[in-house]
C-alpha positions in Angstrom: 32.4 -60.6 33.4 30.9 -59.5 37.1 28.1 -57.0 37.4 30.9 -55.0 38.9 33.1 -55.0 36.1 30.1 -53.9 34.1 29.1 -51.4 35.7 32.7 -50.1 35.8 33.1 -50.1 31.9 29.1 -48.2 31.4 30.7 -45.5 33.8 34.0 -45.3 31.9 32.0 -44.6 28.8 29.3 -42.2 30.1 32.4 -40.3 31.3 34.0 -40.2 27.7 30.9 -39.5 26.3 30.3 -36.6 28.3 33.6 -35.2 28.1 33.4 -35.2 24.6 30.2 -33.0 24.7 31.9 -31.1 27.1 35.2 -30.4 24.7 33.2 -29.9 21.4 30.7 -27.2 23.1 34.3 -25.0 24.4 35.5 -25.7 20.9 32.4 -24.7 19.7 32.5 -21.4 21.8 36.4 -20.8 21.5 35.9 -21.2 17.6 33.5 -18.5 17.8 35.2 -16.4 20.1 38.5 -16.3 17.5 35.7 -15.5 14.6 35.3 -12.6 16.9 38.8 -11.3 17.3 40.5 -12.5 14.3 38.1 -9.9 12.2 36.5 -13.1 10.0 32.8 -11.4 11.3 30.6 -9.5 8.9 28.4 -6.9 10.9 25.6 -5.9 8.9 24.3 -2.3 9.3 21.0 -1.3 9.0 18.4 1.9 9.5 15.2 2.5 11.5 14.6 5.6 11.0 11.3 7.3 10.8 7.9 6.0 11.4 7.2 2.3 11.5 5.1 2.1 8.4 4.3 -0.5 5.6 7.3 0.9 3.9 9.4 0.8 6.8 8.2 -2.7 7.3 9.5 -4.0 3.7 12.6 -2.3 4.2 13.5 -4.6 7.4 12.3 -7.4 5.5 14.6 -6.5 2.5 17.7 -5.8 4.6 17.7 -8.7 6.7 17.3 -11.3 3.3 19.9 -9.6 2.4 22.1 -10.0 5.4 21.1 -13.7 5.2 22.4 -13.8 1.5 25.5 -12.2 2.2 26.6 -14.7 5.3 26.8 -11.8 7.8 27.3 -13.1 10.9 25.8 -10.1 13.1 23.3 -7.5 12.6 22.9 -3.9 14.4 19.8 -1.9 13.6 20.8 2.0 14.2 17.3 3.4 15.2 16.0 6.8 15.8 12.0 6.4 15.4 8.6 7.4 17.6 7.2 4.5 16.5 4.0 4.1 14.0 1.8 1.6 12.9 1.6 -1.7 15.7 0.7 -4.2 12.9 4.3 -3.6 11.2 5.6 -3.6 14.1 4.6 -7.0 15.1 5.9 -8.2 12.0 9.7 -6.4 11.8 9.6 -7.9 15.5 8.6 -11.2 14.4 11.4 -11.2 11.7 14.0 -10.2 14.1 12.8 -12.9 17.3 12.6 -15.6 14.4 16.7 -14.4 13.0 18.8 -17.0 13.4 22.0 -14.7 14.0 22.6 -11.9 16.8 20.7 -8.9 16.3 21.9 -5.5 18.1 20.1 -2.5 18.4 21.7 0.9 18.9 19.1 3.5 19.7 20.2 7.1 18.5 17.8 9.1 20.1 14.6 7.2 20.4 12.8 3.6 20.5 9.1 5.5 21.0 6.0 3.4 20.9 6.9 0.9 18.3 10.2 1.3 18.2 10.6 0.3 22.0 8.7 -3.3 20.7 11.2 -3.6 18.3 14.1 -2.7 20.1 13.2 -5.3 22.5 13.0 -7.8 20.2 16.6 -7.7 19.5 19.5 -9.2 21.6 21.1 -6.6 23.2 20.2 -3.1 23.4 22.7 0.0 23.0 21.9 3.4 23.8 23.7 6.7 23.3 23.5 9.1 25.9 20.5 11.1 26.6 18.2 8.6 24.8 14.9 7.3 25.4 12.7 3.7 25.3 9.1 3.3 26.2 6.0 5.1 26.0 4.5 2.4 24.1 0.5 2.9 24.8 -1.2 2.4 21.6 -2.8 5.7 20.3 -5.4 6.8 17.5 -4.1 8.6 14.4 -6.8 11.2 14.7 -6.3 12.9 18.1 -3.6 11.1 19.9 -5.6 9.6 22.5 -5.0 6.4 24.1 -6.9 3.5 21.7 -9.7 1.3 23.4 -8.2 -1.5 25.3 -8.5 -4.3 23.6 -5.7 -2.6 21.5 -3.8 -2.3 24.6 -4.3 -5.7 26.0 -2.8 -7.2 22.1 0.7 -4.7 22.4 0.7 -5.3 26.3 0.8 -9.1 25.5 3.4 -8.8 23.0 5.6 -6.9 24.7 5.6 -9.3 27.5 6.2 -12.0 25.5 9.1 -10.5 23.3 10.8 -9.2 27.0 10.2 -13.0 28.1 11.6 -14.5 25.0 15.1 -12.4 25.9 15.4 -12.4 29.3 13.7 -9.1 30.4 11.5 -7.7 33.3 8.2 -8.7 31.6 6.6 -6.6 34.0 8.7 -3.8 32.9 7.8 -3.9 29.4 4.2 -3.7 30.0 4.5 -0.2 32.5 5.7 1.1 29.1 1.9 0.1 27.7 -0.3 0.1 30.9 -0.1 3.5 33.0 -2.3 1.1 35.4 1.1 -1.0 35.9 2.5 -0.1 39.4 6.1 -1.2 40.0 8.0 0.0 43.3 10.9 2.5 42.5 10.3 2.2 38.7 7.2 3.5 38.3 3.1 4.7 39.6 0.1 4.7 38.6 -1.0 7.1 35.9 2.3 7.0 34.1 3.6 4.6 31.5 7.6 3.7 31.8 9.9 5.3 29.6 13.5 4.9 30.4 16.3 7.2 29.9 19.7 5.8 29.2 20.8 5.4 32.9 17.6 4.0 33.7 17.4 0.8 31.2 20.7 0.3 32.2 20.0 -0.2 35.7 16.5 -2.2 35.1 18.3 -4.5 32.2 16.9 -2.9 29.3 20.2 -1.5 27.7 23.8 -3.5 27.8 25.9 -0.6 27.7 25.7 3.5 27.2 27.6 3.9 23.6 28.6 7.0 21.4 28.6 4.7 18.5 28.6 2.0 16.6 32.6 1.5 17.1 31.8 1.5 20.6 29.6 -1.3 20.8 32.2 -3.5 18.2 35.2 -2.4 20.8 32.7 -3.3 24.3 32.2 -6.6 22.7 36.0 -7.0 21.9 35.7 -6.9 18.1 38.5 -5.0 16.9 39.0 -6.4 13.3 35.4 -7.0 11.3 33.9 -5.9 7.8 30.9 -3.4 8.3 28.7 -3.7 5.5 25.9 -1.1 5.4 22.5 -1.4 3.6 21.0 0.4 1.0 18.2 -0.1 -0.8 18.8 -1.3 -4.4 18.0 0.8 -7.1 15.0 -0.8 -8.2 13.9 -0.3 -5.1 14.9 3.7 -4.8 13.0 3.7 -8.2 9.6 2.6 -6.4 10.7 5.0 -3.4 10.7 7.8 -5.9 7.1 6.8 -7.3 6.0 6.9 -3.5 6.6 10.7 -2.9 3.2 12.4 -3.1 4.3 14.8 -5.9 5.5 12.4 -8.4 2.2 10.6 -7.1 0.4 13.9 -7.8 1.7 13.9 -11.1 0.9 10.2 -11.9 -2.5 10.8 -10.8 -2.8 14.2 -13.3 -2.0 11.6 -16.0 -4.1 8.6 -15.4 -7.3 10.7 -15.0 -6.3 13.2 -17.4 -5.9 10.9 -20.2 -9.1 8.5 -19.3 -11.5 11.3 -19.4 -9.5 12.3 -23.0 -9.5 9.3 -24.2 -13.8 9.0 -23.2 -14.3 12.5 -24.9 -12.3 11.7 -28.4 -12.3 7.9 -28.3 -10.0 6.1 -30.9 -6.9 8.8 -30.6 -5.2 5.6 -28.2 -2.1 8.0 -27.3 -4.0 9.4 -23.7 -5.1 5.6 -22.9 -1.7 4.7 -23.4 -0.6 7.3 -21.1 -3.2 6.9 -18.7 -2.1 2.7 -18.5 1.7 3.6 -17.8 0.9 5.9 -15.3 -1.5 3.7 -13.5 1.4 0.9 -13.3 3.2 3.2 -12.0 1.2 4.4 -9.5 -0.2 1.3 -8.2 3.1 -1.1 -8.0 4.9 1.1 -5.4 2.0 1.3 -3.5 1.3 -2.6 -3.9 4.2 -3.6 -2.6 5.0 -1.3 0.3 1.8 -3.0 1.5 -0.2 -0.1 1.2 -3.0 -0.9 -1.7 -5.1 -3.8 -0.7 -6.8 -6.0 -3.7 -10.2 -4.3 -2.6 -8.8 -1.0 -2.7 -7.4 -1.7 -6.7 -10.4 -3.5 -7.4 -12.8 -0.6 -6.4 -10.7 1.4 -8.8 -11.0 -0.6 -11.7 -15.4 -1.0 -10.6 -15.1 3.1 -10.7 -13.8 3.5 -14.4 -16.8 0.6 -15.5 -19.3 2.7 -13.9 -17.8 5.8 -15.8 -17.4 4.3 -18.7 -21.2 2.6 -18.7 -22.3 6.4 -18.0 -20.5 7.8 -20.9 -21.0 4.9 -23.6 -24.8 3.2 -22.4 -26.7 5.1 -20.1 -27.9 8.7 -21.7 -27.1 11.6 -19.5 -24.8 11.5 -16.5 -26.4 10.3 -13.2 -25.8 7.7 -10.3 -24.0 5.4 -12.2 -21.4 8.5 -13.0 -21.1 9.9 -9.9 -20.4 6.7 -8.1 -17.7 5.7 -10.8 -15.9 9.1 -9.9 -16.3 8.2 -6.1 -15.1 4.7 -6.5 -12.2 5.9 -8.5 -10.9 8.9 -6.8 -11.6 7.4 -3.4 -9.7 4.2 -3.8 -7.0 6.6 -5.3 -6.8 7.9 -1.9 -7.1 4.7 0.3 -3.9 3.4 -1.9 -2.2 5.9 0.0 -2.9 5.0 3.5 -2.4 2.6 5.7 -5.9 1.7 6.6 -7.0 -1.2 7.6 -10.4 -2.0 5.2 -12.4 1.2 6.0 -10.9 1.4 9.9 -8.8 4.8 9.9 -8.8 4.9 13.8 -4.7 4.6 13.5 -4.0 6.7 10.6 -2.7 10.2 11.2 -4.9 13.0 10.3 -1.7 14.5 8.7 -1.6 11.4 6.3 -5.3 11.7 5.5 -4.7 15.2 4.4 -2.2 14.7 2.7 -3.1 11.9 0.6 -6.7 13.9 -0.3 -4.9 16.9 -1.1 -2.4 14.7 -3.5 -5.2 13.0 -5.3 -7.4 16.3 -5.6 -4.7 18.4 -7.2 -3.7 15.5 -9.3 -7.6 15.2 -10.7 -8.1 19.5 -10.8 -4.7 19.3 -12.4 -5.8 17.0 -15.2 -9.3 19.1 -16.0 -6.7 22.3 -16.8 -4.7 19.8 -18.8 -7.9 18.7 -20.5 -8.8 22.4 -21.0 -5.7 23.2 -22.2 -4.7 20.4 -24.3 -8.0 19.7 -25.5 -7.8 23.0 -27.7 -4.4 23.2 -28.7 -4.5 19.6 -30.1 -7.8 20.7 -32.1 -5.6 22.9 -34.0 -2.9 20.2 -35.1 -3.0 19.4 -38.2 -2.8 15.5 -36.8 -6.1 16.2 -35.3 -7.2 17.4 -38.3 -6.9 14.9 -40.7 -8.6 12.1 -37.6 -10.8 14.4 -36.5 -14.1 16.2 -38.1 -13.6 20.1 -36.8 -16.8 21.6 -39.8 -19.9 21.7 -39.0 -22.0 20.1 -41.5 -24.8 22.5 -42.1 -28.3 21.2 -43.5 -28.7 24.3 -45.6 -25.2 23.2 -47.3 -26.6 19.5 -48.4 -25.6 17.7 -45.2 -28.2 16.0 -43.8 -28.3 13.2 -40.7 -30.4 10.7 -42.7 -28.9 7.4 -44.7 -31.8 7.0 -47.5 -31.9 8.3 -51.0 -35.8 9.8 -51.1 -37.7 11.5 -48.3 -39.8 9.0 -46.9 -42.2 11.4 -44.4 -45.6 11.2 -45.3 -45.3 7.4 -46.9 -47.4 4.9 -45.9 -47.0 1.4 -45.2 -47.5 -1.8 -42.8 -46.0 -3.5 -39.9 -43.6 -6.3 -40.7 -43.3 -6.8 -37.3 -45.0 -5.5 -33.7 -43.6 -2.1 -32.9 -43.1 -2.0 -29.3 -41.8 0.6 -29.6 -39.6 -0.3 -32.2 -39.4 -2.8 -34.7 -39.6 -2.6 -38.9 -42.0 -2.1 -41.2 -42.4 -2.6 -45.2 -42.8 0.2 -47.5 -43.2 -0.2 -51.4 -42.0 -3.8 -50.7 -38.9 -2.1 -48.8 -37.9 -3.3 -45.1 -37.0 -0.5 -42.6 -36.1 -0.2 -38.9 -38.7 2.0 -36.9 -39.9 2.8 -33.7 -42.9 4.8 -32.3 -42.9 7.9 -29.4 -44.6 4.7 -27.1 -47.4 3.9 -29.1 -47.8 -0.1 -29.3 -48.3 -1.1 -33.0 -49.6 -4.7 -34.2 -48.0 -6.7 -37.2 -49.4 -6.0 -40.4 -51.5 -2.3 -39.1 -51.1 -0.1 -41.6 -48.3 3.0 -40.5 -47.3 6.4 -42.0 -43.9 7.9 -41.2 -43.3 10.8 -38.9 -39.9 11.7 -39.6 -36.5 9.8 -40.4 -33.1 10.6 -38.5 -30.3 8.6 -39.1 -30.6 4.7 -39.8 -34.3 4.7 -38.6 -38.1 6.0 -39.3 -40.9 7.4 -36.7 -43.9 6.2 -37.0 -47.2 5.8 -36.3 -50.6 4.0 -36.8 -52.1 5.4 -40.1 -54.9 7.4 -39.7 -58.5 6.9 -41.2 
């Protein structure tokens, strides 16, 4: 065959090949089209509302696994938020860049701060009218003031990216950080961008103005579909319960309440007990909403040793006693914030205040309780028959020592070297003993001082 007839046939089946690309991509997009308007779509409803926070953070997380395991083939996020931490943030925006179906975002009100880096993370942006996105400028959680700008530089960055990543005015997104960012007719200098409805609609940062979610299935010609709308599975309401600072309070009233009982009148086990569940129950919620670090538990657990060596080995109550209650009831407090390691720059003062107030009526709730209980439970007849409530008076027969013959005045030797304590031998008897310092040889002769308890005082006999 000529190079003509050659050629002829590699063009003939170039041509096929590429219509047949050509006809599988409209089949492709007609097939998906009909999924559309024959109702076979799932749209999967979800809620950001409320600040962007570790908890809001595992919520996203746990809606969209659960969109992924029931199939659905779009997602709309209904949000109303002023935004929160940047760290979550970054990761529900992450989540939803890294989706492998459509993800919609109907702003209710606001996409503040946060919420505008979110919202632009998703596909296509719906607004009702009269909201608001921007005004993302990264503030501290003490007094609201802009944050140092290497803070600034990280969420300008990612906001240019995510706008790049869908198709929008980069430049645009990082006005709403930078009020440095000058763009003609948009925005000058001194102001960060925050758009109103009207606005993002004109500078491509909203698809269409919308009264609701029906209105954005109808724009987008889905007339037929199944709206399935999240909530969060009872074991997770269950640890959203254990998060509310009261029952947190409460938690807290018991766990200190019953370790300090439990140190006072050791052996009763029933306070410990308590004191165990409640801990569980305290720290779980608060481990996996992303809020107690390993540090912050492990300081915790450092705070009852130090108590514990305070009341059980070292005599008195000092250092080790006072740090144990400052490890304890501090880490108590960190569990409840969003901190990052000892850096509180971005936690509101309001949460600070709140968490310290939860933790300190929890711990002056559990002295009352130890108060109270302490002496009703004396007069049970339970604690009776565990407990020793007489005083075992001398002049009665009781005494404190556990030999049969009064022993003070005896002499004796050294069995061993007293420094200070050690044993020594009287009428060819072995006893434990210990001096007030003095340093006593092996076989010098001693006389005894006094005995109390399992053991004799001593001292060198004198000549």
């Amino acid at each position: 065959m000529n190079k003509v007839g050659n050629k002829g046939i590699r063009y003939i089946t170039r041509s096929i090949i590429g219509l047949s690309v050509v006809l599988l991509f409209f089949t492709g997009w007609a097939s998906e089209q009909a999924k559309y308007q024959e109702g076979t779509i799932k749209v999967f409803l979800m809620e950001v509302k409320g600040d962007i926070d570790p908890r809001m953070n595992r919520y996203v997380d746990l809606a969209l696994t659960q969109a992924t395991e029931q199939e659905a083939d779009l997602i709309i996020i209904e949000m109303d938020t002023y935004g929160g931490a940047v760290i979550d943030a970054n990761d529900i925006r992450t989540r939803i860049l890294d989706y492998e179906k459509p993800v919609w975002v109907f702003i209710n009100n606001d996409a503040a701060s946060a919420g505008a880096l979110i919202s632009i993370a998703c596909d296509s942006i719906y607004m009702v009218p009269g909201a608001n996105i921007g005004a993302a400028t990264v503030v501290n959680g003490t007094d609201g003031m802009a944050a140092p700008d290497k803070y600034q530089s990280y969420m300008r960055g990612i906001m240019r990216s995510t706008a790049e990543k869908n198709g929008r005015d980069p430049l645009i997104a990082e006005g709403m950080v930078d009020d440095r960012v000058v763009i003609e007719g948009i925005t000058e200098e001194g102001k960060v961008i925050t758009f109103t409805t009207s606005e993002a609609l004109k500078h491509g940062y909203c698809e269409a103005e919308v009264a609701s979610i029906q209105d954005i299935l109808e724009k987008n010609e889905i007339v037929d579909y199944q709206l399935i709308r999240y909530t969060l599975p009872r074991t997770e309401r269950i640890i959203a319960f254990f998060l509310n600072p009261v029952v947190s309070g409460l938690l807290i009233l018991v766990i200190t309440g019953g370790i300090f009982f439990e140190l006072q009148t050791p052996g009763v086990g029933f306070p410990l007990a308590a004191a165990g569940v409640a801990l569980v129950l305290y720290l779980v919620p608060y481990y996996l909403n992303g809020l107690a670090a390993n540090w912050e538990i492990a300081v915790f657990f450092v705070g009852l040793a130090l108590i514990a060596l305070e009341v059980f080995v070292i005599p008195g109550f000092g250092v080790a006693g006072i740090a144990g209650i400052i490890c304890t009831v501090g880490s108590l407090i960190f569990m409840m914030l969003g901190n990052d390691n000892f850096n509180f720059d971005y936690v509101p003062t309001k949460e600070i205040t709140k968490a310290a107030t939860t933790v300190g009526l929890g711990v002056f709730g559990s002295v009352i309780l130890l108060i109270i209980m302490g002496y009703r439970l004396t007069q049970t007849s339970m604690f009776q028959r565990i407990a020793l409530t007489t005083t075992q008076r001398k002049d009665e027969g009781y005494t404190s020592t556990f030999y049969n013959e009064d022993l003070v005045g005896k002499e004796g030797v050294a069995a061993t070297i007293l420094r200070p304590s050690g044993r020594v031998e009287i009428n060819d008897e072995l006893y434990d003993a210990y001096t007030r310092g003095e340093y006593i040889e092996a076989g010098q002769p001693i006389e005894v001082v006094s005995q109390q308890g399992t053991s004799l005082q001593v001292r060198t006999k004198k000549k």
